[in-house]
C-alpha positions in Angstrom: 5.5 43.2 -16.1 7.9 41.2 -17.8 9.8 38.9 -16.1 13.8 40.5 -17.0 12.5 43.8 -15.6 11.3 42.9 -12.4 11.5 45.1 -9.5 8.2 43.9 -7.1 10.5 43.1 -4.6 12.0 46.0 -2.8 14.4 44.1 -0.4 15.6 41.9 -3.6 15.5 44.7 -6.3 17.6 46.9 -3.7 20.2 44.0 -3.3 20.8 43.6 -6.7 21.4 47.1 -7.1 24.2 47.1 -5.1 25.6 43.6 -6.0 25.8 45.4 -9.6 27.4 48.1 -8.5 30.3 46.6 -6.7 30.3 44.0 -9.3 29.5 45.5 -12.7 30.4 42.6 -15.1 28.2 40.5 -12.9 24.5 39.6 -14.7 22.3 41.1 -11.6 19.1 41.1 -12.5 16.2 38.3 -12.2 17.2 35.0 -14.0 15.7 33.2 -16.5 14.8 29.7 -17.2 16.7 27.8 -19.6 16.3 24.8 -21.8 13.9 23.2 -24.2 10.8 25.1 -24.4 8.7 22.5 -24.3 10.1 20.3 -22.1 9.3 16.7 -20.1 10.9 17.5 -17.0 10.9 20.9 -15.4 14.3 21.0 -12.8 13.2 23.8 -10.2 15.8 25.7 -8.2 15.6 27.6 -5.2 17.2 31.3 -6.3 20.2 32.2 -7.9 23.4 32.2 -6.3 25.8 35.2 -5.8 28.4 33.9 -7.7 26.9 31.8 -9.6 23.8 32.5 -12.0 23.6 35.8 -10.5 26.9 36.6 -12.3 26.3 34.6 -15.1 23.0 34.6 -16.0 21.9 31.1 -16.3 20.8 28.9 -13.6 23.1 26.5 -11.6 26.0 28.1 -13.8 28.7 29.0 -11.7 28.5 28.2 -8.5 29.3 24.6 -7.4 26.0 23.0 -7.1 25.5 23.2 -10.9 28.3 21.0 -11.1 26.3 17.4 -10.1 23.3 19.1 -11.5 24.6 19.2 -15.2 26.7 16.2 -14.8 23.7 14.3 -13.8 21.9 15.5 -16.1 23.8 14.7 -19.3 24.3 11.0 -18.0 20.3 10.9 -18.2 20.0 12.0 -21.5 18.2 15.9 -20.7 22.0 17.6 -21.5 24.3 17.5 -24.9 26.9 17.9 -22.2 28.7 17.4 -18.6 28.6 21.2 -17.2 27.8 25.0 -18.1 30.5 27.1 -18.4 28.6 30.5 -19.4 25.6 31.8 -21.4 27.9 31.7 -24.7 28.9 28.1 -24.7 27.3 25.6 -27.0 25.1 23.7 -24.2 22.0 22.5 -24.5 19.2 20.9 -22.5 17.3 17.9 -24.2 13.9 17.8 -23.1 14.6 19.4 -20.0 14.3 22.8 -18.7 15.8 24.7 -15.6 14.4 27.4 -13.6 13.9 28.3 -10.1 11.5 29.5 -7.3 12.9 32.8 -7.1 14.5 34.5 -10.0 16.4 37.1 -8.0 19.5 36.8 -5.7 18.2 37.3 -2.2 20.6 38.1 0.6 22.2 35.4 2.6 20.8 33.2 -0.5 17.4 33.3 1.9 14.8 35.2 0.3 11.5 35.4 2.8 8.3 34.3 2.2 6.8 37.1 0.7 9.3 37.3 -1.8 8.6 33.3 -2.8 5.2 33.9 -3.1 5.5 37.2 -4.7 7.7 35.6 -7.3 5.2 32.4 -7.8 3.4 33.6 -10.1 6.1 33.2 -12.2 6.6 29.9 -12.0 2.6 29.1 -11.9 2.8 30.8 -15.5 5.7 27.6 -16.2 3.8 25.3 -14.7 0.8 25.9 -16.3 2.4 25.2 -19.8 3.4 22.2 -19.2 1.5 19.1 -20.6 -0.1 16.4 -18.8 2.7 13.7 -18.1 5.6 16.4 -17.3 7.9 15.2 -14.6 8.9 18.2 -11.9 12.0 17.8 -10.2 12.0 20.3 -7.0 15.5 20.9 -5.7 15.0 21.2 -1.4 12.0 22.2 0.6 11.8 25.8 -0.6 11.0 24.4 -4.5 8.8 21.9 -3.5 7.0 24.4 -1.6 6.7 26.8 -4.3 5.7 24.4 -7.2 2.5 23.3 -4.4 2.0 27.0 -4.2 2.2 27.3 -7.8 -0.6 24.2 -8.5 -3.2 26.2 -5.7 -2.4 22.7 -3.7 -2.0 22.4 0.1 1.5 22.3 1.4 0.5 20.0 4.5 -0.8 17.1 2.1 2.5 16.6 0.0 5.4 16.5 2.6 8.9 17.4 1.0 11.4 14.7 1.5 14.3 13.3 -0.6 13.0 11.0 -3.3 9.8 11.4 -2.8 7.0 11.4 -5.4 3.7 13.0 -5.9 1.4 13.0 -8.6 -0.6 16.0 -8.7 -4.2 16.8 -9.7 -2.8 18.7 -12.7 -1.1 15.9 -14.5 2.0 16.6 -13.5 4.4 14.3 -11.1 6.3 15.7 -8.2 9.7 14.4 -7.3 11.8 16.3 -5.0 15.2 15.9 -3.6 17.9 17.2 -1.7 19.4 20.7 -3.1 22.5 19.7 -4.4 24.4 22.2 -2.8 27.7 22.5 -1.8 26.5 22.1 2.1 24.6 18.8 1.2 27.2 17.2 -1.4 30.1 18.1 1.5 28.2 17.3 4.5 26.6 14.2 2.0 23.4 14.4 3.3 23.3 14.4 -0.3 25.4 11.9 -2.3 25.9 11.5 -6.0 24.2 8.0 -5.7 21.1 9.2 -3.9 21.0 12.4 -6.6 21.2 9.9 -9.7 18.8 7.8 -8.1 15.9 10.2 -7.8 16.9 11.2 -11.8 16.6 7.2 -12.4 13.0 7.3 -11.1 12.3 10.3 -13.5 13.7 8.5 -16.5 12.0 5.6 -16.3 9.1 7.2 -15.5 9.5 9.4 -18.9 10.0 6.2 -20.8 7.2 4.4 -19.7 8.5 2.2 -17.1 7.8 1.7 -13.8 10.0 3.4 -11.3 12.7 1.8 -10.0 12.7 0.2 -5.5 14.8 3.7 -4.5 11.6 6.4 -5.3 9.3 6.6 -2.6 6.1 7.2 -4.5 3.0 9.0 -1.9 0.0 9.7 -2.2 -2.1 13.3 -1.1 -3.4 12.7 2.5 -7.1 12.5 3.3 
């Protein structure tokens, strides 16, 4: 089954059918990723949000956590520009790409477990493309989660936490942060400096350089 038509989930596929009926302009069905193709770093989301890539149909587009998202990532080079208005402007990401761990909008922006790992194979299909080398920025606890899930790793040997970094067995490199969220960047539990921070570590890790004091590189336990 293709990813656009999408129904595996009853609870989500049910949702959406009533967000598009009291909301018919709004996009409603399961998201795509968006951005280079073949990309160096791999941004991964949680789910869409109601009013935000659920209604537009492009991640972080929308809603107000896209708003450090894009900004952030234009000042590191992986956007032609500050912010994503819609599907039909003239955006584009530069060696980045955007997707998240759930395609669908799940109530309460919660979807359950079932529904992440139902949805994972997905996003193992994303992760499997990627070359060697690929930096894989998961946004909170729930993407982190799901991009372990999606490498057949063990959860319990690559703790989430802010700035952190992993590489994995597959060639790829794990850094996760703080969902930049309209709860975190309020509450700053998440600030602009710790976000562009974590994208620093990325960037000089893409370039060949070693990362900079702030990333807090781990290891897999024994």
């Amino acid at each position: 089954m293709s990813l656009s038509s999408c129904r595996q989930c009853p609870r989500l596929a049910g949702f959406l059918d009533q967000v598009k009926a009291e909301n018919p302009a709004y996009y409603a069905r399961p998201v795509l990723s968006f951005g280079d193709e073949n990309p160096r770093l791999l941004v991964v989301g949680l789910a869409p949000g109601m009013h935000g890539a659920n209604a537009t149909g492009r991640p972080f587009t929308g809603d107000h956590a896209g708003i450090l998202l894009y900004r952030t990532l234009h000042r590191f080079g992986f956007a032609s520009g500050p912010e994503s208005v819609s599907v039909d402007d003239d955006l584009r990401l530069l060696g980045c790409r955007i997707t998240n761990a759930v395609k669908c909008l799940p109530p309460q922006n919660k979807p359950v477990t079932a529904e992440i790992r139902q949805c994972n194979a997905f996003l193992r299909e994303e992760l499997a493309a990627l070359p060697r080398g690929t930096a894989v920025l998961a946004l909170g606890n729930v993407a982190h989660q799901a991009v372990l899930w999606g490498q057949g790793l063990k959860i319990k040997d690559y703790p989430f936490g802010h700035a952190s970094r992993y590489d994995l067995p597959g060639g790829l490199s794990l850094y996760s942060s703080y969902h930049c969220s309209r709860y975190n960047t309020q509450t700053r539990r998440l600030t602009t400096e710790m976000f562009e921070a974590v994208f620093a570590d990325i960037r000089l890790y893409l370039d060949g350089a070693s990362p900079c004091p702030t990333s807090i590189s781990a290891s897999p336990a024994a």
